[in-house]
Residue frames relative to the residue before (quaternion, step in Angstrom):
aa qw qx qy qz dx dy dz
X 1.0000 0.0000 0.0000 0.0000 0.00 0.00 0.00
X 0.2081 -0.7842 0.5263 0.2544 3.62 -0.95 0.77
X 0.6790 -0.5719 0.3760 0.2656 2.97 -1.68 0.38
X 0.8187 0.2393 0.0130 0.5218 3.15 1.91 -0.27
X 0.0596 0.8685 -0.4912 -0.0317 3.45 -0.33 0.29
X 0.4275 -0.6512 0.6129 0.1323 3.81 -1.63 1.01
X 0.0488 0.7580 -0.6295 -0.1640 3.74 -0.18 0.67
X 0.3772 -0.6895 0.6159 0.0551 3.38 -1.48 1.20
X 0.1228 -0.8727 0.4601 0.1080 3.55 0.53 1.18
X 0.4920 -0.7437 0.4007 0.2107 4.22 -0.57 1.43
X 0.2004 0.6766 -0.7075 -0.0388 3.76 -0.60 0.78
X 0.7873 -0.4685 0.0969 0.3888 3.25 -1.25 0.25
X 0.5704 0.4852 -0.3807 0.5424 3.55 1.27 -0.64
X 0.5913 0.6108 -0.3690 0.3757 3.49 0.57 -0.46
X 0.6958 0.4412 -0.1879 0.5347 3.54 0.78 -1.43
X 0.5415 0.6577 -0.2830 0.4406 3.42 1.30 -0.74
X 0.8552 0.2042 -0.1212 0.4607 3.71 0.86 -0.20
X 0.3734 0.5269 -0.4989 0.5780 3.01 1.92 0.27
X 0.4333 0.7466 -0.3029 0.4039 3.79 0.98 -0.96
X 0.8110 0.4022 -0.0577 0.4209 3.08 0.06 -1.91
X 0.6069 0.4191 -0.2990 0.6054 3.94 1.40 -1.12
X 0.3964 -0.7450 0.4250 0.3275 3.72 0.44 -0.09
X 0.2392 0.8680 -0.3253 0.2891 3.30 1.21 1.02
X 0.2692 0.7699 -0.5513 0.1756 3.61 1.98 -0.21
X 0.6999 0.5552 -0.3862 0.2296 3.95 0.11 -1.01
X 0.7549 0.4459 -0.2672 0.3999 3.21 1.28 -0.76
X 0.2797 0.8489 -0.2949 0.3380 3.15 1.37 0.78
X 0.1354 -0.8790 0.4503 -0.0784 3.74 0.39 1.05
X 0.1241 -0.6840 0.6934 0.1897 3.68 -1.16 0.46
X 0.0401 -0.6982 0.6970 -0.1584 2.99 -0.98 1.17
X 0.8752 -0.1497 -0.0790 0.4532 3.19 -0.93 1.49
X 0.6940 -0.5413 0.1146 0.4607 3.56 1.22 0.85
X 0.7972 0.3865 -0.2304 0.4025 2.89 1.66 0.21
X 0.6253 -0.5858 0.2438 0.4544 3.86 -0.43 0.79
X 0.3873 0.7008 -0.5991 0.0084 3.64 -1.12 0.41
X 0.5597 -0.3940 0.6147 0.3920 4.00 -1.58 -0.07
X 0.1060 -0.7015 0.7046 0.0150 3.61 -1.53 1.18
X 0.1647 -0.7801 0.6022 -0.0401 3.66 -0.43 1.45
X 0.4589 -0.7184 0.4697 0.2296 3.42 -0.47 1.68
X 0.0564 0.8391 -0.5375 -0.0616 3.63 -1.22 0.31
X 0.3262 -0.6904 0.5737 0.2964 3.77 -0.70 1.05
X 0.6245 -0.5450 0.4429 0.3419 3.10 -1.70 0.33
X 0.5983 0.4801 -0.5016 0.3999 3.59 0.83 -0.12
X 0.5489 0.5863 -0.3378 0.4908 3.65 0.89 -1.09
X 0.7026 0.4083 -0.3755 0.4457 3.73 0.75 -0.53
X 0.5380 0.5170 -0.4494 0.4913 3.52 0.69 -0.74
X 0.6271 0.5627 -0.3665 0.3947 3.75 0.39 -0.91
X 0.5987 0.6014 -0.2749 0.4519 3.39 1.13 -1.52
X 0.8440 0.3171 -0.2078 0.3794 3.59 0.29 -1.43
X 0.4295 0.4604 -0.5170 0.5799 3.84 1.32 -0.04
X 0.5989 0.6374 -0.4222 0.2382 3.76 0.03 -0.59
X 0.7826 0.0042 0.2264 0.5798 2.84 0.78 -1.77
X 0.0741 0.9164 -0.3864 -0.0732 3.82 1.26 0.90
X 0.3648 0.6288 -0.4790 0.4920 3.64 1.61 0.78
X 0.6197 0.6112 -0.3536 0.3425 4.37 0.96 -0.50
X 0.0018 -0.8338 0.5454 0.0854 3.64 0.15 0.19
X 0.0024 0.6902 -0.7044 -0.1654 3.67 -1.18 0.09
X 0.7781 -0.5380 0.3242 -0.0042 1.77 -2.24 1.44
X 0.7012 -0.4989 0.2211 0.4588 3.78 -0.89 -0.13
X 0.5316 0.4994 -0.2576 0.6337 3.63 1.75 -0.36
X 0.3493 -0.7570 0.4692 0.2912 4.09 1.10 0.31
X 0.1753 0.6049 -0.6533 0.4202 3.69 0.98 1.45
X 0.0922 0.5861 -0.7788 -0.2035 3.19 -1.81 0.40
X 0.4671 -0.5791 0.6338 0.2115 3.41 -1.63 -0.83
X 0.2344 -0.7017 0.6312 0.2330 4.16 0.69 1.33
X 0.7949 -0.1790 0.5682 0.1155 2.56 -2.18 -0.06
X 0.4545 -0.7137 0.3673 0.3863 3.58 -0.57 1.36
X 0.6187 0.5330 -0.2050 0.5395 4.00 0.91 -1.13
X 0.4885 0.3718 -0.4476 0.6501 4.03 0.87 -0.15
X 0.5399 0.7261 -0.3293 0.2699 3.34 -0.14 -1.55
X 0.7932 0.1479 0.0397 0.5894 3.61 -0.27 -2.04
X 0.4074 0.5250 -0.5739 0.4786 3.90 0.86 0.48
X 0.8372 0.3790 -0.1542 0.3629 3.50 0.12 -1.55
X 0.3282 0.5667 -0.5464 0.5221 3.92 1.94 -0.03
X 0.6913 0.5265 -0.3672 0.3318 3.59 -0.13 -1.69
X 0.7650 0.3378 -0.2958 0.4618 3.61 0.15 -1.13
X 0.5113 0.4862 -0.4179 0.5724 3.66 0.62 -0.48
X 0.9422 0.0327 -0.2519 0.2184 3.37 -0.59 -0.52
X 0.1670 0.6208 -0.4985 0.5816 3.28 2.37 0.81
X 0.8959 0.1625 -0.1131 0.3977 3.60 -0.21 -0.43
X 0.7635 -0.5218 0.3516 0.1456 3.89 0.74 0.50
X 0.8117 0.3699 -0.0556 0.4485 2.83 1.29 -0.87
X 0.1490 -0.6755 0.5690 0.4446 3.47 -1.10 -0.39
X 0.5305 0.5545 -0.4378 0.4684 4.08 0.78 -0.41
X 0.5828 0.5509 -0.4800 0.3558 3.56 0.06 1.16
X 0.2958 0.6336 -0.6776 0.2277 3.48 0.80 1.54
X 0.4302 0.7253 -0.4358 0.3145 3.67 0.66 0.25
X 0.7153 0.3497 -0.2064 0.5687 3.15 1.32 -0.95
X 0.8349 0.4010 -0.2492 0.2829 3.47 1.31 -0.54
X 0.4999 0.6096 -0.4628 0.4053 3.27 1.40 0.01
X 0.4705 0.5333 -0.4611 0.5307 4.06 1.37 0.27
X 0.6640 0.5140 -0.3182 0.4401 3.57 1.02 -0.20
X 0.8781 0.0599 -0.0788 0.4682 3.12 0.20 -1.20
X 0.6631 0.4533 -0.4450 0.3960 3.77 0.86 0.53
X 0.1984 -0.6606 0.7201 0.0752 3.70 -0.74 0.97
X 0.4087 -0.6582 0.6270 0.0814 3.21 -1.37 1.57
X 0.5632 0.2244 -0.3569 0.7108 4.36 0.87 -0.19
X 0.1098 0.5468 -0.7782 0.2886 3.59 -0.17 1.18
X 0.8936 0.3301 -0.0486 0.3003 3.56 -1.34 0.09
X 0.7072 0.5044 -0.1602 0.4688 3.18 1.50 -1.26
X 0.5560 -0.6819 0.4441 0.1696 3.55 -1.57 0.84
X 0.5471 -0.6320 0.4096 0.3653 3.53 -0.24 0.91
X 0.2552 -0.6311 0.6720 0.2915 3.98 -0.69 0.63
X 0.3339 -0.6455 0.6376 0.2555 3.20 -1.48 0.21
X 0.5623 -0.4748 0.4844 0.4729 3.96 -0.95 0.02
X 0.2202 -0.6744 0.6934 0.1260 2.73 -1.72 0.64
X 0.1196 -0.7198 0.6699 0.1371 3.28 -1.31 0.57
Protein backbone atom coordinates (compact mmCIF):
# COMPACT_ATOMS: atom_id res chain seq x y z
CA UNK A 1 0.00 0.00 0.00
CA UNK A 2 1.33 3.50 -0.77
CA UNK A 3 1.67 6.25 1.26
CA UNK A 4 0.24 8.27 -1.48
CA UNK A 5 -1.68 8.48 -4.37
CA UNK A 6 -2.26 10.90 -7.84
CA UNK A 7 -5.87 10.49 -8.96
CA UNK A 8 -6.03 10.82 -12.82
CA UNK A 9 -9.63 11.89 -13.19
CA UNK A 10 -11.29 9.90 -16.87
CA UNK A 11 -12.75 12.16 -19.67
CA UNK A 12 -13.31 10.66 -22.77
CA UNK A 13 -9.94 11.27 -24.49
CA UNK A 14 -8.52 10.30 -21.37
CA UNK A 15 -10.27 6.84 -20.96
CA UNK A 16 -9.54 6.67 -24.62
CA UNK A 17 -5.87 5.80 -24.07
CA UNK A 18 -6.10 4.13 -20.91
CA UNK A 19 -8.39 1.95 -23.41
CA UNK A 20 -5.92 1.82 -26.06
CA UNK A 21 -2.76 0.82 -23.28
CA UNK A 22 -5.06 -1.93 -22.19
CA UNK A 23 -5.32 -0.59 -18.79
CA UNK A 24 -9.42 -0.68 -18.38
CA UNK A 25 -8.80 -2.79 -14.95
CA UNK A 26 -6.97 -0.25 -13.30
CA UNK A 27 -9.77 1.89 -13.43
CA UNK A 28 -11.26 3.11 -10.03
CA UNK A 29 -14.38 5.14 -8.93
CA UNK A 30 -13.43 7.53 -6.77
CA UNK A 31 -15.84 9.93 -5.47
CA UNK A 32 -18.42 8.74 -8.09
CA UNK A 33 -16.37 9.49 -10.62
CA UNK A 34 -13.92 7.46 -12.99
CA UNK A 35 -10.15 8.00 -12.66
CA UNK A 36 -6.35 5.99 -12.68
CA UNK A 37 -4.70 5.94 -8.94
CA UNK A 38 -0.76 6.27 -9.30
CA UNK A 39 0.93 4.93 -6.13
CA UNK A 40 3.21 7.46 -4.37
CA UNK A 41 6.08 7.22 -1.63
CA UNK A 42 6.36 9.86 0.73
CA UNK A 43 9.62 10.99 -0.55
CA UNK A 44 8.27 11.33 -4.21
CA UNK A 45 5.56 13.38 -2.42
CA UNK A 46 7.73 15.81 -0.72
CA UNK A 47 9.17 16.24 -4.30
CA UNK A 48 5.50 16.65 -5.50
CA UNK A 49 4.70 19.53 -3.02
CA UNK A 50 8.15 21.60 -3.57
CA UNK A 51 7.07 21.17 -7.19
CA UNK A 52 3.93 22.55 -7.20
CA UNK A 53 3.33 23.87 -3.34
CA UNK A 54 -0.33 25.14 -4.51
CA UNK A 55 -1.51 20.80 -4.74
CA UNK A 56 -2.83 19.66 -1.53
CA UNK A 57 -4.09 16.12 -0.67
CA UNK A 58 -6.93 15.19 0.45
CA UNK A 59 -7.88 13.23 3.66
CA UNK A 60 -7.16 9.69 1.82
CA UNK A 61 -3.47 11.50 0.80
CA UNK A 62 -4.81 11.65 -3.05
CA UNK A 63 -3.92 14.76 -4.80
CA UNK A 64 -4.68 15.84 -8.45
CA UNK A 65 -1.04 17.43 -10.40
CA UNK A 66 -1.40 20.13 -12.38
CA UNK A 67 -3.20 19.90 -15.80
CA UNK A 68 0.50 19.81 -17.90
CA UNK A 69 2.01 17.37 -14.94
CA UNK A 70 -1.14 15.50 -15.30
CA UNK A 71 -1.11 14.54 -19.34
CA UNK A 72 2.87 14.18 -18.85
CA UNK A 73 2.34 11.31 -16.37
CA UNK A 74 -0.96 9.79 -18.80
CA UNK A 75 1.83 9.46 -21.59
CA UNK A 76 4.32 7.57 -19.45
CA UNK A 77 1.69 5.44 -17.86
CA UNK A 78 0.30 4.44 -20.86
CA UNK A 79 3.89 4.66 -22.87
CA UNK A 80 4.79 2.07 -20.50
CA UNK A 81 1.69 -0.19 -19.40
CA UNK A 82 1.75 0.56 -16.26
CA UNK A 83 0.56 2.51 -13.40
CA UNK A 84 3.89 1.98 -10.93
CA UNK A 85 5.86 4.42 -12.96
CA UNK A 86 6.32 7.53 -10.66
CA UNK A 87 9.95 6.61 -10.66
CA UNK A 88 10.36 7.44 -14.08
CA UNK A 89 7.98 10.32 -13.76
CA UNK A 90 8.71 12.50 -11.04
CA UNK A 91 12.23 13.14 -13.41
CA UNK A 92 9.60 14.40 -15.72
CA UNK A 93 7.33 16.43 -14.33
CA UNK A 94 9.07 17.76 -11.11
CA UNK A 95 11.74 20.58 -11.52
CA UNK A 96 13.78 20.88 -8.30
CA UNK A 97 14.44 25.20 -9.13
CA UNK A 98 10.67 25.02 -9.18
CA UNK A 99 9.78 28.11 -7.15
CA UNK A 100 13.28 29.37 -6.89
CA UNK A 101 14.81 32.87 -7.97
CA UNK A 102 17.39 32.98 -10.54
CA UNK A 103 20.96 33.80 -8.73
CA UNK A 104 22.67 36.29 -10.56
CA UNK A 105 26.68 35.91 -11.13
CA UNK A 106 28.89 36.92 -8.92
CA UNK A 107 32.02 38.57 -9.52
Amino acid sequence: MADFYINIFMNDAKQKKIEDAGLTANVKEIDGKKAIQVDVTAKEQKKLVKGFPDMTFDASNACVLPEKAEDTLLDIICNMKTTDVMKVAIMKIYSPLAGKAPRSAQR
